[in-house]
C-alpha positions in Angstrom: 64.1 127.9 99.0 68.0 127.2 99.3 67.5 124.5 97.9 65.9 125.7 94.5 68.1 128.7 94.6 71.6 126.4 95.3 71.4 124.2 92.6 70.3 126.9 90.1 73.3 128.8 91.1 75.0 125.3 90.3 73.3 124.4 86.9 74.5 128.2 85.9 78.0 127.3 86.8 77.4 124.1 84.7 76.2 125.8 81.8 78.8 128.5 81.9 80.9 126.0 81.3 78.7 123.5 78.1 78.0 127.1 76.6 81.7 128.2 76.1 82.2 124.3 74.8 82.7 123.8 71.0 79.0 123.7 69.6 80.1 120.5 67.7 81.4 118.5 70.4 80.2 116.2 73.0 79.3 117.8 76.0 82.2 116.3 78.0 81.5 113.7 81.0 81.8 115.4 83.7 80.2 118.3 82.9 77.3 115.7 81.8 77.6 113.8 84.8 76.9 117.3 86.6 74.1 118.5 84.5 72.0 114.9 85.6 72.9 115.3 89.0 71.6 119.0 89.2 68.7 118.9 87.0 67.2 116.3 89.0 68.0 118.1 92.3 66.8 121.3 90.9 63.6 119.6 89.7 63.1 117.9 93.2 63.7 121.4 95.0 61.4 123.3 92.8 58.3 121.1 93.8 59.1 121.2 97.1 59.3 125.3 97.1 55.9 124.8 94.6 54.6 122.9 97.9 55.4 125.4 100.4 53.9 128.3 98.1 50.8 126.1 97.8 50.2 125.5 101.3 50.7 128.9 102.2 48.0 130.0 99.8 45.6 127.2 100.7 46.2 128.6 104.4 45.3 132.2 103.5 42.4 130.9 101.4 44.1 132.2 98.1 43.5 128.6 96.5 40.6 126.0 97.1 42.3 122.6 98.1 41.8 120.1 95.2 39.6 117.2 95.6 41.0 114.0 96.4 40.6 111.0 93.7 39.9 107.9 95.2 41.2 104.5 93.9 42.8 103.9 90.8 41.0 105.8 88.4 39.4 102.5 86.4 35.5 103.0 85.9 33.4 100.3 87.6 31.3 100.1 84.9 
């Protein structure tokens, strides 16, 4: 959960910053820099909250655990 909630706090600091740019300019490097290191983190921290929820539902038996694919997904046919 911090970690989802830190680096949104961090992408709105970020974007603070690209919205007050000039529309017609180049988002400048460092700010670009910071946008591809936080959306990946924030992507990364999102699943892993989207995880936790999941297994805590599966444990209460508020979601059916998915069935498991096995091998590659090619036909044998």
């Amino acid at each position: 959960m911090r970690g989802a909630r830190g680096t949104a706090e961090q992408l709105a600091d970020v974007a603070a910053r690209v919205d007050a740019a000039d529309p017609h300019s180049d988002v400048p490097d460092a700010d670009l820099d910071d946008l591809q290191r936080l959306t990946l983190a924030n992507a990364i921290a999102a699943q892993a909250l989207r995880g936790l929820v999941e297994t805590m539902l599966k444990r209460r038996g508020k979601i059916a655990d998915a069935p498991v694919e096995s091998g590659s997904g090619a036909s044998d046919e």
